[in-house]
C-alpha positions in Angstrom: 168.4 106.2 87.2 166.1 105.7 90.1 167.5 107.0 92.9 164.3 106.6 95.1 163.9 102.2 96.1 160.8 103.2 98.5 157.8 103.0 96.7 155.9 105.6 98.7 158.4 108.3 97.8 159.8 106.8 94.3 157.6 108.8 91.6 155.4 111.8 93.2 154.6 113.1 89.4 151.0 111.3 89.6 150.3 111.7 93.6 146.8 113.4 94.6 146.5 116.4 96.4 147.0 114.8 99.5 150.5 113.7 98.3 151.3 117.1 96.6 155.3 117.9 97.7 156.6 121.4 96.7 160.5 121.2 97.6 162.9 123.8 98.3 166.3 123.4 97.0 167.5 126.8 99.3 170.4 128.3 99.8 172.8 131.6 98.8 174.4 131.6 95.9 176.6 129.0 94.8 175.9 126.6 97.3 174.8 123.6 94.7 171.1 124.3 94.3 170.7 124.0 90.7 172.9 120.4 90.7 170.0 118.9 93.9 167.2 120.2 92.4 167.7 118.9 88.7 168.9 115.5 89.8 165.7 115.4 92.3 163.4 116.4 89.5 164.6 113.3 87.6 164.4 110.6 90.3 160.8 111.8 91.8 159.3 113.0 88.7 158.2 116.6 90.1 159.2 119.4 87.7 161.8 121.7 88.3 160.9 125.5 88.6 163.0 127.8 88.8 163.9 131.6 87.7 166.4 132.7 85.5 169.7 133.7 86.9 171.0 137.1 87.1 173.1 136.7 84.0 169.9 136.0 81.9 168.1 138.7 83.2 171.0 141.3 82.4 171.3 140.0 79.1 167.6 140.4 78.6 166.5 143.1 79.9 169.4 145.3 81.0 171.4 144.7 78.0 174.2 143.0 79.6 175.1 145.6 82.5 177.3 143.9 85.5 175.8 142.9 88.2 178.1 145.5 90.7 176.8 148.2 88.5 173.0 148.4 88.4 171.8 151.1 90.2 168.9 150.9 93.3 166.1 150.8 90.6 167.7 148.3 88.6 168.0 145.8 91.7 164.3 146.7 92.6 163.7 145.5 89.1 165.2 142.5 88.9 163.9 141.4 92.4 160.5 141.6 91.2 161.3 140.1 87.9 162.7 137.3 89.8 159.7 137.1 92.0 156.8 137.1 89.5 159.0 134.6 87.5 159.1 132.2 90.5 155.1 132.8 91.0 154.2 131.6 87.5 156.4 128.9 87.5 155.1 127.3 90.6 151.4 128.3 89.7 151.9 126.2 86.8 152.9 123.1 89.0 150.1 122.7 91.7 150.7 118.8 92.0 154.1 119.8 93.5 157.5 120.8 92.3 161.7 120.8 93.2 162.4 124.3 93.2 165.6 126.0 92.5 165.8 128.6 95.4 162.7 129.9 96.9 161.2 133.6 96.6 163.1 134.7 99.6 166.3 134.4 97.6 166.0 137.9 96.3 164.7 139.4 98.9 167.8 137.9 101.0 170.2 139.4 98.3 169.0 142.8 99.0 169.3 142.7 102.4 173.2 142.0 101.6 173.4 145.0 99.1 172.2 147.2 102.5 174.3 145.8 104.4 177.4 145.6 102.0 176.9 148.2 99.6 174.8 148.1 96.1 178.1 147.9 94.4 179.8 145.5 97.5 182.9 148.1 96.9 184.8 150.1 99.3 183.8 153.6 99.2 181.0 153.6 97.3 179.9 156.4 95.5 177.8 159.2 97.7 175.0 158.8 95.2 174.4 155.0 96.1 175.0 155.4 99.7 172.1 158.5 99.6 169.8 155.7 97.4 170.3 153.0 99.8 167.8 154.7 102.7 165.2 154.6 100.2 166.1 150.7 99.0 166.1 149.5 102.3 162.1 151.1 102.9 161.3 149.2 99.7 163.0 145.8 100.6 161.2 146.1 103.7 157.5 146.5 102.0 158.8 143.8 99.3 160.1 141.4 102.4 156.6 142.0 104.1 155.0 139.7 100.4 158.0 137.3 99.9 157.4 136.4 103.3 154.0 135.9 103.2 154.0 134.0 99.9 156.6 131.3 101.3 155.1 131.0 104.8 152.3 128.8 102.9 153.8 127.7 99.2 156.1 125.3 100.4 156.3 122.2 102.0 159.7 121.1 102.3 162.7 123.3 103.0 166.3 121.8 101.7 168.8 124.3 102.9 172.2 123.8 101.0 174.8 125.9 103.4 178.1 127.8 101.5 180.1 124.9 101.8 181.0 124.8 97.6 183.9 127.5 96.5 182.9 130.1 93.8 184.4 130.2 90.5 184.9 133.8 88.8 181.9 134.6 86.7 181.5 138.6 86.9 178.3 138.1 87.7 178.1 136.3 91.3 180.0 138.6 94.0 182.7 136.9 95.3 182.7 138.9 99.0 182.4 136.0 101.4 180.9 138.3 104.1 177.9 138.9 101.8 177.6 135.6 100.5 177.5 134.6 104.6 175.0 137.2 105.1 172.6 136.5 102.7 172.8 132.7 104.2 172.2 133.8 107.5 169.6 135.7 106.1 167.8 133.2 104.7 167.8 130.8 107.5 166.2 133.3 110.0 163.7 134.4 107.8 162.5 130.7 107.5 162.5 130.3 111.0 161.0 133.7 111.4 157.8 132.4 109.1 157.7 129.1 111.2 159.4 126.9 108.6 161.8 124.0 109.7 164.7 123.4 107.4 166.2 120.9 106.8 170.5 121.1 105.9 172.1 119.3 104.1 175.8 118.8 103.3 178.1 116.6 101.6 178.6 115.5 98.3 175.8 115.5 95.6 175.1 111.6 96.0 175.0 112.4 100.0 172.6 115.3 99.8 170.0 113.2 97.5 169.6 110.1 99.8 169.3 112.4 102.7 166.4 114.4 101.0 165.3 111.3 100.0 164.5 110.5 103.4 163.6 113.8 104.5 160.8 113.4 101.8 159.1 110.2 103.3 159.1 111.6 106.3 157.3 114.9 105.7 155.3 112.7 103.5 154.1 110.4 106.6 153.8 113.0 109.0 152.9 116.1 107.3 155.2 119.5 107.3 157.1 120.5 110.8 
């Protein structure tokens, strides 16, 4: 269905550049990004980017390993798979787009595997502790590009707070500390860049109409 009645904002799909919206669906995981971002794909017309989820990238390229096992290099690896995945997919859209998480996500995730552990267990083994000095210099020189790639690729920042519970998966940690950290994370870094956000909360019908708004606005008066 249409969920947008106001013309201005009701099909961006065929907008010029001065038009062009590139949305944020943001948030840690679990928070209902991937629900707002389809369903706002379908009632604006932008396309939905988005990288594959851990899962598919285990499957794919580590052969299925769990998440609470992969090793420092591994989580360098699938950070920058992430990343360069995000890249193409919104280089392929440059009318504008609903993304599913922004390029800070991984970079945010890291952070909470310093601050938690890469295997978010009580004593961890010595040999991850001794790799985690080392992670942390890289996440810092990786942070340095995430950051500099959002601060001008996006025009509209949704943030979805950890309000949804987490189903069991054995992929998605279920630590609420580090799913809190990585939200807190994420917000400052936004800020940090000089991006408003914009929340948003309540039930999927809720969180549309609000964004709907949010969009005519930033379409009127240009990104705050």
């Amino acid at each position: 269905r249409e969920l947008f009645t106001d013309p201005s904002t009701s099909r961006l799909d065929s907008c010029g550049p001065e038009r062009r919206m590139r949305v944020v669906i943001s948030g840690t995981y679990g928070s209902g990004k991937s629900t707002l971002a389809q369903a706002l794909s379908t009632s604006t017309g932008l396309p939905l980017v988005a990288a594959r989820g851990m899962r598919e990238f285990l499957r794919d390229h580590f052969n299925n390993k769990p998440l609470d096992a992969c090793t420092f290099d591994d989580l360098i690896e699938l950070g920058v798979r992430r990343f360069r995945e995000r890249l193409i997919a919104e280089a392929s859209h440059p009318s504008g787009y609903v993304s599913d998480g922004s390029t800070l996500n991984e970079w945010a995730y890291g952070l909470g595997r310093i601050e938690y552990g890469f295997s978010l267990r009580a004593n961890e083994p010595r040999a991850l502790r001794e790799d985690q000095q080392r992670f942390t210099l890289v996440m810092d020189r990786l942070g340095k590009v995430f950051h500099e790639h959002a601060s001008s690729a996006y025009d509209l920042i949704v943030h979805l707070p950890p309000e949804l519970p987490i189903a069991p998966d054995q992929h998605r940690p279920l630590m609420p500390a580090y799913r809190a950290f990585t939200d807190t994370r994420l917000r400052k870094a936004y800020s940090e860049i000089g991006l408003s956000v914009f929340e948003c909360t309540g039930p999927l019908d809720a969180r549309i109409a609000s964004v709907q708004q949010r969009i005519g606005h930033v379409i009127a008066h240009g990104r705050t």
